[in-house]
Phi, psi and omega in degrees: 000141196221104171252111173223151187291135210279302171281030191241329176320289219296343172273349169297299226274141184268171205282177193247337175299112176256042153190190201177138182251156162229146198222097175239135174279154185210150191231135154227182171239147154268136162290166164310162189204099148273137187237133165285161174229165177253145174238142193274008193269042199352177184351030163263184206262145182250135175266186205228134198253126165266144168223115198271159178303107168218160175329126180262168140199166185216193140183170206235126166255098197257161168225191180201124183272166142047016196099329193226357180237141187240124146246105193226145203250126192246101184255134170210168172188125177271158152211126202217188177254121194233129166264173153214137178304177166041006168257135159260344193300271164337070171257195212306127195258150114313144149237133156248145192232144197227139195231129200238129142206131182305137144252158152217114176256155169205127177287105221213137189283108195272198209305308208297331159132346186272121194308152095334185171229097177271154155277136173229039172183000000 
């Protein structure tokens, strides 16, 4: 005669869901981002366009296949103020800057036989 317990099964078994979505929100700070420029002026000051430091957010959508496979999608925006020195012509802008990037993660087996995390594009 063989008995077994209905939750003790039930932890052998892999999930019957073959994917799962994640939905994480993200908070930061950006530094200042100075960029040089060319000035068409022989020997005048070349100006430098600032873009100032202020608070990001995003949030991020992921989904994960078979366990082993990751597609996850990234959004953040900052809004912040871009000068440029040494101009009058120019003043102090609103920026709002929007930041997009794409992942494709794949789950890959390393030397040792113990699964890993590869990028696979």
């Amino acid at each position: 005669m063989m008995a077994t317990s209905l939750p003790l099964t039930a932890q052998n078994q892999r999930s019957s869901r073959p994917w799962s979505i994640d939905i994480t929100p993200q908070v930061g700070y950006r530094t200042r981002m100075t960029f040089d420029t060319e000035t068409q002026v022989q020997g005048g000051p070349t100006p430098q366009i600032i873009l100032d430091s202020n608070p990001a957010f995003g949030v991020a959508f992921g989904a994960r296949f078979n366990h082993q496979e990751l597609v996850e999608f990234r959004w953040s925006r900052e809004d912040t103020e871009m000068h440029i020195t040494n101009s009058v012509a120019f003043p102090r802008q609103r920026v709002l800057l929007d930041q997009f990037h794409f992942d494709f993660l794949a789950s890959m087996l390393s030397v040792s036989g113990r699964p890993g995390r590869a990028p696979s594009g």
